[in-house]
MDAnalysis code that builds the backbone (N, CA, C; Angstrom):
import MDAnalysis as mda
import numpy as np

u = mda.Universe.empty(150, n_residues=50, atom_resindex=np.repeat(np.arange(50), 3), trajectory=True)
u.add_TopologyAttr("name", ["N", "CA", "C"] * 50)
u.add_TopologyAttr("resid", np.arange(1, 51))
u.add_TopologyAttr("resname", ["UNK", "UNK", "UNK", "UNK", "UNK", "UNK", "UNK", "UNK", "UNK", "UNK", "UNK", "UNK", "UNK", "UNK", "UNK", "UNK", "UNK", "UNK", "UNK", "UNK", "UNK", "UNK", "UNK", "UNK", "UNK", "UNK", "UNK", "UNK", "UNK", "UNK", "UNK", "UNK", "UNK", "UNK", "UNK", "UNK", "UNK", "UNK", "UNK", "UNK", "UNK", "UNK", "UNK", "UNK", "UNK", "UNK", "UNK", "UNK", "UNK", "UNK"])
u.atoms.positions = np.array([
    [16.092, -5.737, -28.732],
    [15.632, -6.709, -27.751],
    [15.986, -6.254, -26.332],
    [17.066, -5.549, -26.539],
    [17.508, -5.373, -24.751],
    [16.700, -4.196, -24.254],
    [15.965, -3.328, -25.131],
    [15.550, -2.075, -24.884],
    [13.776, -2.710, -24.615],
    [13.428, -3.960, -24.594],
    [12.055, -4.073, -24.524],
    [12.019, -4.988, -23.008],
    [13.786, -5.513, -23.047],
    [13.482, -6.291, -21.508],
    [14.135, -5.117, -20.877],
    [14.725, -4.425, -20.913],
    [14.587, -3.098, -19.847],
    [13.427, -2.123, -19.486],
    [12.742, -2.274, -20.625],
    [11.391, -2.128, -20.542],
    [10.637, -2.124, -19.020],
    [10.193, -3.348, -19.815],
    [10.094, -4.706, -18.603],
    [10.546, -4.236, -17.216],
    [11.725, -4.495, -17.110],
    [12.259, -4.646, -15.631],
    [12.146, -3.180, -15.176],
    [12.160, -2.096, -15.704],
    [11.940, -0.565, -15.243],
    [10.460, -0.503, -14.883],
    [9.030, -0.910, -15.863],
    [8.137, -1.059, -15.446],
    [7.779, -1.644, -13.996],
    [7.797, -2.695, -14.290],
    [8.104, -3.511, -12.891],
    [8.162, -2.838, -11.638],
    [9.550, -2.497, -11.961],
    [10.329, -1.848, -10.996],
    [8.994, -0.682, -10.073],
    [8.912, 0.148, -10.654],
    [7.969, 1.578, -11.046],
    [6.719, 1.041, -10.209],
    [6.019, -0.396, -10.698],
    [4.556, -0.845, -9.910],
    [5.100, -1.440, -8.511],
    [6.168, -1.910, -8.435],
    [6.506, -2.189, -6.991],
    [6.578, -1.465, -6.086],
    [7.542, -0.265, -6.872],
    [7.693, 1.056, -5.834],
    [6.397, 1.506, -5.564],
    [5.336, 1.698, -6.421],
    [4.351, 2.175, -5.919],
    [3.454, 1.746, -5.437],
    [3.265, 0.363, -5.410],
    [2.458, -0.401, -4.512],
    [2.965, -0.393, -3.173],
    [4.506, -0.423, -2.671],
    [4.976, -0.293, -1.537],
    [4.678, 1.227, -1.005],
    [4.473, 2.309, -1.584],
    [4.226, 3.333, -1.419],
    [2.692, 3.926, -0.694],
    [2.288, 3.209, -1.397],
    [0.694, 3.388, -1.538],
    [0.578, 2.556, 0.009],
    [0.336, 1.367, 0.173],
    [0.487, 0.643, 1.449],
    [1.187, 0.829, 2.680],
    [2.467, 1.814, 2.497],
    [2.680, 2.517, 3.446],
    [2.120, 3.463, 3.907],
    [1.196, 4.883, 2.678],
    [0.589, 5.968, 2.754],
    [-1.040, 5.161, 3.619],
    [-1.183, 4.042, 3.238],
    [-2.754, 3.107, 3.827],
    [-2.435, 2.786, 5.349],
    [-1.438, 2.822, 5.413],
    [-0.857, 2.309, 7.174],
    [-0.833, 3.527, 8.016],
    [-0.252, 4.604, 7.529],
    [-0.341, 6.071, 7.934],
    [-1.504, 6.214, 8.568],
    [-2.566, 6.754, 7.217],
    [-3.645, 6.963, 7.463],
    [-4.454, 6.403, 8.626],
    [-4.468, 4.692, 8.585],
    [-5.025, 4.304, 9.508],
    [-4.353, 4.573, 10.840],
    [-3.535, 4.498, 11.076],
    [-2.714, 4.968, 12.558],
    [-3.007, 6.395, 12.940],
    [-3.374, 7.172, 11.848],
    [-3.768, 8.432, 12.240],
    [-5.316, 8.464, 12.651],
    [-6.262, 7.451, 12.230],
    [-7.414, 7.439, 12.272],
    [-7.436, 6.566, 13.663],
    [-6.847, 6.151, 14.616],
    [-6.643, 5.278, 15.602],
    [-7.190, 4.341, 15.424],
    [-6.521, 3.736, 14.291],
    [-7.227, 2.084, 13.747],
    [-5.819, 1.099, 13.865],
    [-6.632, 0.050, 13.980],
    [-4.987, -1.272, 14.336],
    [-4.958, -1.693, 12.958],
    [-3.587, -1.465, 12.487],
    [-2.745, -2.186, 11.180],
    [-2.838, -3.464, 11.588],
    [-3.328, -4.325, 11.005],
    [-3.447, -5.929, 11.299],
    [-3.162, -6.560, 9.405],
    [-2.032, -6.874, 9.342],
    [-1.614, -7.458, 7.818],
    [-1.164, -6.045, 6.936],
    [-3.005, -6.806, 6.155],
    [-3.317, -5.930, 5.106],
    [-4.625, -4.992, 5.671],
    [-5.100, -4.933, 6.862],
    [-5.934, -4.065, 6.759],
    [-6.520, -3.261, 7.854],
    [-6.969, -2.206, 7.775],
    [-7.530, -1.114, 8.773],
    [-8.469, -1.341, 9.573],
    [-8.294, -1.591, 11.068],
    [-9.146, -2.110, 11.555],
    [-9.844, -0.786, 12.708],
    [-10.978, -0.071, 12.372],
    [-11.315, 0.422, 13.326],
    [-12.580, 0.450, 14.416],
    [-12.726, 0.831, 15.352],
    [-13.397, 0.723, 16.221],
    [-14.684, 1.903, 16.517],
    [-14.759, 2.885, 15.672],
    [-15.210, 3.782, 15.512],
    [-16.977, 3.611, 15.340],
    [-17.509, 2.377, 14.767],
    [-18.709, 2.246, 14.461],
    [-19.832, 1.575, 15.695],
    [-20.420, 2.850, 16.003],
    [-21.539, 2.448, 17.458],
    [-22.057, 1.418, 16.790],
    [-22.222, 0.423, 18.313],
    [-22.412, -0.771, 18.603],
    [-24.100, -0.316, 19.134],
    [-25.395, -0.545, 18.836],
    [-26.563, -0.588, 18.943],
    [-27.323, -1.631, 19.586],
])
């Protein structure tokens, strides 16, 4: 039993880290693309206005 809730909590663990990971590597990117981090998302200015 203890080896299936360590399981558990290592999994866990593992999708957090990499969701925090990933969303940091998404913030990068956009700052490199000269886009404004606003929350959750990439905001850029790049698309002619017609």
């Amino acid at each position: 039993m203890f080896r299936l809730l360590r399981l558990v909590i290592f999994t866990a663990g593992a999708f957090i880290a990499g969701v925090l990971t990933e969303r940091s590597n998404a913030q990068a990117n956009c700052e490199a693309a000269n886009g404004n981090w606003t929350q959750q998302m990439c905001i850029r200015s790049d698309i002619p206005h017609d």
